[in-house]
C-alpha positions in Angstrom: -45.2 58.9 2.6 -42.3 60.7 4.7 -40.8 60.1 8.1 -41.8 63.7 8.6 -45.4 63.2 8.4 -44.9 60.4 10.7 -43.0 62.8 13.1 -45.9 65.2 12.4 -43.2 67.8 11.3 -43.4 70.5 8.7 -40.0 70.6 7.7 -38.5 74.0 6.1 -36.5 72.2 3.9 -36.6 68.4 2.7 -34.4 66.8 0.7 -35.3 63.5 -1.1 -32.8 61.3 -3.0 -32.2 57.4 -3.8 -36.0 56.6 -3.7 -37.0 59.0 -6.3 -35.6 56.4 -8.8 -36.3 53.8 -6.6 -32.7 53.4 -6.6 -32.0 52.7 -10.1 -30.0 55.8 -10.6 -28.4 58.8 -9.2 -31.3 61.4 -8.3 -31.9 64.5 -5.7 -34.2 67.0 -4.6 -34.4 69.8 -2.0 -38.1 71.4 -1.7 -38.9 73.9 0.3 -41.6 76.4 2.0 -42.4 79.5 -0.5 -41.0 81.6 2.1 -37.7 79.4 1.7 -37.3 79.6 -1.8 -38.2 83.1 -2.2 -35.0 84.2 -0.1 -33.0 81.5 -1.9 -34.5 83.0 -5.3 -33.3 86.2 -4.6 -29.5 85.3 -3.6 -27.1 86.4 -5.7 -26.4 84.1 -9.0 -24.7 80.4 -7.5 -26.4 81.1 -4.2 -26.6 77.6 -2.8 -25.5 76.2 -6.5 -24.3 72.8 -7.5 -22.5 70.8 -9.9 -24.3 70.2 -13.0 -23.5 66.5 -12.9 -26.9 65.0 -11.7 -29.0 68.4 -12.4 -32.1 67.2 -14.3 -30.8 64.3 -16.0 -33.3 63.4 -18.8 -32.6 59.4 -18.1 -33.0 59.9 -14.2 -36.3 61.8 -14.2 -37.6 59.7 -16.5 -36.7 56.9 -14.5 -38.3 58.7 -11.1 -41.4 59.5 -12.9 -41.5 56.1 -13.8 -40.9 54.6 -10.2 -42.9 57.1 -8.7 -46.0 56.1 -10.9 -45.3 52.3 -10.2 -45.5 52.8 -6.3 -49.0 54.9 -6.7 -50.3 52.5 -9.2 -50.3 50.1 -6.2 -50.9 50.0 -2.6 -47.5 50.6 -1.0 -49.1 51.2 2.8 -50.4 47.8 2.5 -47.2 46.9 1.0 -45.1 48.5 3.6 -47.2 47.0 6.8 -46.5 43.7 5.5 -42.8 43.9 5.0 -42.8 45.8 8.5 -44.5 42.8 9.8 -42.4 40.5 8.8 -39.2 42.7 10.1 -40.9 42.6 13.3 -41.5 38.7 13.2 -38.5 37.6 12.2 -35.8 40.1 13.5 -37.3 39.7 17.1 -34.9 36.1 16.6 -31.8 39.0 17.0 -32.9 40.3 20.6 -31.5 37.0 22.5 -28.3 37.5 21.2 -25.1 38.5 23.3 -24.0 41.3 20.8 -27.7 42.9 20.3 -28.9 45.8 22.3 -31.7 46.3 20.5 -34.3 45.7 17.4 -36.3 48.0 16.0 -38.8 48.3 13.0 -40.2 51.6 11.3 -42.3 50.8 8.2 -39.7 49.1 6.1 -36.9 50.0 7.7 -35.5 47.2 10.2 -32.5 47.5 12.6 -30.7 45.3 15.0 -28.2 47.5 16.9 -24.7 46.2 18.8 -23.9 47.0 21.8 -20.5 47.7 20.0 -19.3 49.2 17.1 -18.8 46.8 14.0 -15.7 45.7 12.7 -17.2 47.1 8.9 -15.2 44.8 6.4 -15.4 41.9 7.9 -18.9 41.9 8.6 -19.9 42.6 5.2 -17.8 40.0 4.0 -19.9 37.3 6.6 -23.1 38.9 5.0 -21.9 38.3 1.1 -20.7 34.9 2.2 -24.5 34.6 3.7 -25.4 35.4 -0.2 -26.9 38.9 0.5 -25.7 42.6 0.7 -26.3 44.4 3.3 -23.3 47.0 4.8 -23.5 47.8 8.5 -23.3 51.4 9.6 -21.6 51.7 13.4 -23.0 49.2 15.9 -26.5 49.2 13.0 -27.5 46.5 10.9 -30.5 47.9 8.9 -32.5 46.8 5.9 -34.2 49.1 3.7 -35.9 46.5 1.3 -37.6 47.7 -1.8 -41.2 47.8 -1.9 -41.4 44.6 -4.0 -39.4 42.8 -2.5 -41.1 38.9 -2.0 -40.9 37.8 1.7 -39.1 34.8 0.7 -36.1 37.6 -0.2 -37.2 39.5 2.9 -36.5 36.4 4.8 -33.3 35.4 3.1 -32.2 39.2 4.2 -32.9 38.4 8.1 -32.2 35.0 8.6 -28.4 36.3 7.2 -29.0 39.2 9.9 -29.5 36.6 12.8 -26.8 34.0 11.6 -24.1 36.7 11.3 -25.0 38.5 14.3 -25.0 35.4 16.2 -21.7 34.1 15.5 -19.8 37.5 16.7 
């Protein structure tokens, strides 16, 4: 269910956000070892303290216990294979082009790296003009699609990837 067990690492400390809710709102949590939390537990009062802002918001736990029961209700590894699949298939169209150094797939996450950085605004303008959102991070243009996602959407998200990528 983590990168970390893919890594086969045992982090200390591992901090999960946006999925808990399966994005639908603002969520965070930080767990760590017992031997991690005892020391924290025994720091003085605000050791490692936050804002209360987002600190056990009724709404957005409900809303992770709720997401969080949808994606074990079903079978997300089949799930994720086949939209990893598909990334593979049909972001392999990106590695001809000029401004691609690379493609690369990890479970649901796909990414066609530049060989430069991307100009940020105007790129993401190309993409919503393309009909979808996606924003570029450096010389990355990744896709983290939900686990529903239909592969008609899927393939709406990668054909935009290849069109922009090609014309730059």
């Amino acid at each position: 269910m983590f990168a970390c067990e893919h890594a086969e690492v045992a982090p200390d400390i591992l901090c999960l956000g946006k999925a808990l809710t399966g994005g639908s709102m603002t969520l965070a949590a930080t767990l760590t070892t017992a031997e991690i939390a005892t020391v924290i537990g025994r720091g003085e009062a605000g050791c490692l303290m936050h804002g209360p802002t987002f600190m056990a918001n009724p709404l957005a736990c409900a809303a992770a216990v709720a997401s969080i029961d949808l994606l074990m209700a079903g079978d997300w590894q089949a799930r994720v294979g086949g939209i990893a699949r598909q990334l593979t298939r049909e972001l392999e169209a990106c590695r001809g082009l000029a401004a691609v150094a690379d493609v690369r797939v990890l479970g649901a996450i796909g990414i066609v790296e530049t060989h430069m950085a991307i100009d940020l605004p105007a790129l993401t303008a190309r993409f919503i003009d393309a009909g979808v959102w996606l924003r570029p991070f450096g010389r990355l243009v990744y896709v983290m699609p939900p686990y529903v996602i239909s592969p008609e959407d899927l393939s709406m998200l990668t054909g935009a990837i290849a069109c922009v990528l090609a014309d730059i």
